[in-house]
C-alpha positions in Angstrom: 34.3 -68.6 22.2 33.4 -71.7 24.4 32.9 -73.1 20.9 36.3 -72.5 20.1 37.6 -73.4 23.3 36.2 -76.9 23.3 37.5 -77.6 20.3 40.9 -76.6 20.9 40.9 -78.7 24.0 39.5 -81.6 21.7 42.4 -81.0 19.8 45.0 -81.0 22.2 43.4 -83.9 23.9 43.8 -85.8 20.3 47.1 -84.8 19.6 48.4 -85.7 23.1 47.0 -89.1 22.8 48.3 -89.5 19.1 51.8 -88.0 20.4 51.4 -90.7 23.3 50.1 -93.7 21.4 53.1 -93.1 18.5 56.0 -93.2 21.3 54.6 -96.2 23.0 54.8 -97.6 19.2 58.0 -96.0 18.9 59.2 -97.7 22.3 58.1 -100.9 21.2 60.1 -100.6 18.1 63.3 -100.0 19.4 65.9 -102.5 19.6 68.0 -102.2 23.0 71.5 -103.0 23.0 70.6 -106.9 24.2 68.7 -107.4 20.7 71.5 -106.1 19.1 73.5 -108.3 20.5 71.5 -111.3 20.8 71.2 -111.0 16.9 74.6 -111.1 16.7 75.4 -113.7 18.6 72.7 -115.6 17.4 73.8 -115.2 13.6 77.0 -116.3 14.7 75.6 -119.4 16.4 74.5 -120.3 12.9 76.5 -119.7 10.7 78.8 -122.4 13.4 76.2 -125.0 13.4 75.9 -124.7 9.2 79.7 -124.7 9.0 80.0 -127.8 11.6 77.1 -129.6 9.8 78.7 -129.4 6.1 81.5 -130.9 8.0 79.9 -133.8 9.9 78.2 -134.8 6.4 81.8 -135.0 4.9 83.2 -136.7 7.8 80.4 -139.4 9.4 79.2 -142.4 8.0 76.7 -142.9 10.8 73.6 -141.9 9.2 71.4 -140.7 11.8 74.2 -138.1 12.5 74.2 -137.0 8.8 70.3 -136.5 8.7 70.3 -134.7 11.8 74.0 -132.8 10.3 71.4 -131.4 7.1 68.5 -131.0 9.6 70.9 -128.1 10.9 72.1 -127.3 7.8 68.7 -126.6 6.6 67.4 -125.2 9.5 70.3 -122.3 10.4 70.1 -121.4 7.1 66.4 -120.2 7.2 67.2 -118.7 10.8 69.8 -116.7 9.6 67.8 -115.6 6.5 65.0 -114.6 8.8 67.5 -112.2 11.0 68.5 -110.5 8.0 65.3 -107.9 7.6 65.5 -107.7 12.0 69.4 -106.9 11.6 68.2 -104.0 8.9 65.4 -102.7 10.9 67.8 -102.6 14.0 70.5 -100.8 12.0 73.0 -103.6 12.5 74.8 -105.6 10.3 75.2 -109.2 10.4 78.0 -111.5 11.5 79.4 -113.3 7.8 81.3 -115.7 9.9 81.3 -117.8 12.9 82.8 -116.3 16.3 86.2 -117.1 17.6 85.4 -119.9 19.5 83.3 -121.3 17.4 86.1 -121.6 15.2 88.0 -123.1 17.5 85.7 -125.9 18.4 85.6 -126.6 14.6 88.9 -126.9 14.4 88.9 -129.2 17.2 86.3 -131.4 15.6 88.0 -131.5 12.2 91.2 -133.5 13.3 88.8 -136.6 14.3 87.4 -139.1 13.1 84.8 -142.1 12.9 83.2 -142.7 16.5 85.4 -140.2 18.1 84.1 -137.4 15.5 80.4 -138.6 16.0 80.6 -138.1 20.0 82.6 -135.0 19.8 79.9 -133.7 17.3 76.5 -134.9 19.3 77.9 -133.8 22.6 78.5 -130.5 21.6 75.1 -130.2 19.6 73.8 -131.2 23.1 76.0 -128.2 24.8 75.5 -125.9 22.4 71.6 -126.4 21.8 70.7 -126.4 25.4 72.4 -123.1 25.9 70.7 -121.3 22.8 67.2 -122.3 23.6 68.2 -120.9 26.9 69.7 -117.8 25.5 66.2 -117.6 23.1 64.0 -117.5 25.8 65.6 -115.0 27.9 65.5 -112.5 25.3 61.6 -114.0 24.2 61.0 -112.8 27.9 62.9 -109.7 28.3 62.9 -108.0 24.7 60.1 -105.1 24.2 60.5 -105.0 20.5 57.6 -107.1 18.1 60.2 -108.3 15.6 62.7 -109.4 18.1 59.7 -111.2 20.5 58.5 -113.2 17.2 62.2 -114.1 15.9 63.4 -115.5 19.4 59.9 -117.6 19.5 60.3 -118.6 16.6 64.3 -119.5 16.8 63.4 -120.8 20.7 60.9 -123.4 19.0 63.1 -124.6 16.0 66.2 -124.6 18.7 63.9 -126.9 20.9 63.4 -129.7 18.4 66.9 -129.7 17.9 67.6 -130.3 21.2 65.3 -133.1 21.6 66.6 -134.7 18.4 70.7 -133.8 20.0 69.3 -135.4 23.4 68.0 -138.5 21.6 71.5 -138.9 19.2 73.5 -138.8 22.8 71.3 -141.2 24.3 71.1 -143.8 21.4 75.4 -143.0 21.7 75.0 -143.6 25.1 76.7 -140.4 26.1 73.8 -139.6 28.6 
């Protein structure tokens, strides 16, 4: 009987852990409603940058601009291909299209031209890159989910570089 008792004890005591250890797993898996949204927004951020960047190496002649223009090309691509599988797991479907006001800055950007177009450009790759890697960090720091903690490091770091290169275009430009 005491046998029997330890071993049911055992049992429990290994199932409760088990039971423990796979909703701490469980928890850590979950995507809260700011990693929904943060993929969201962030998909939207660039699919904008690819869309302004097809348009800057159509409209620029400088060609600092236009390497740095493909740089985000190339780059937002592969960000957006890397939230696909995190949208999936998170049950969400991706933005296909920049937001609104992305749009709207696009729009704004198209009707220029030559230097005017290259400073409008740079200065909002300046704006817009400060405020992701700021936006990537916050959820890097406040997300309890694996995927979404390696996806915003990884975003935070490409965003970074951009930044620096954006800071250095505005300075050559002298818009800093």
């Amino acid at each position: 009987m005491k046998l029997y008792a330890a071993a049911l004890a055992t049992a429990l005591a290994t199932g409760l852990a088990v039971g423990a250890t796979t909703a701490a797993v469980a928890q850590a898996n979950a995507f809260s409603d700011q990693d929904k949204t943060f993929l969201k927004n962030s998909a939207e951020d660039n699919l904008a940058e690819i869309k302004e960047g097809e348009l800057v190496l159509k409209t620029t002649k400088n060609p600092q601009i236009r390497a740095f223009a493909q740089k985000m090309i190339t780059d937002h691509k592969a960000l957006y291909a890397g939230e696909k599988p995190v949208a999936a797991k998170a049950g969400i479907t991706l933005p296909t299209s920049p937001s609104v006001e992305s749009d709207a800055t696009y729009l704004k950007l198209k009707v220029l031209t030559g230097d005017e177009f290259d400073k409008s450009y740079i200065k909002g790759a300046v704006s817009d890159h400060h405020g992701d890697a700021t936006k990537a960090k916050e959820e890097h720091d406040t997300t309890q989910n694996a995927d979404m903690k390696k996806l915003s490091a990884h975003a935070g770091a490409v965003i970074e570089t951009h930044t620096k290169m954006a800071d250095a275009l505005a300075g050559k430009m002298g818009l800093q």
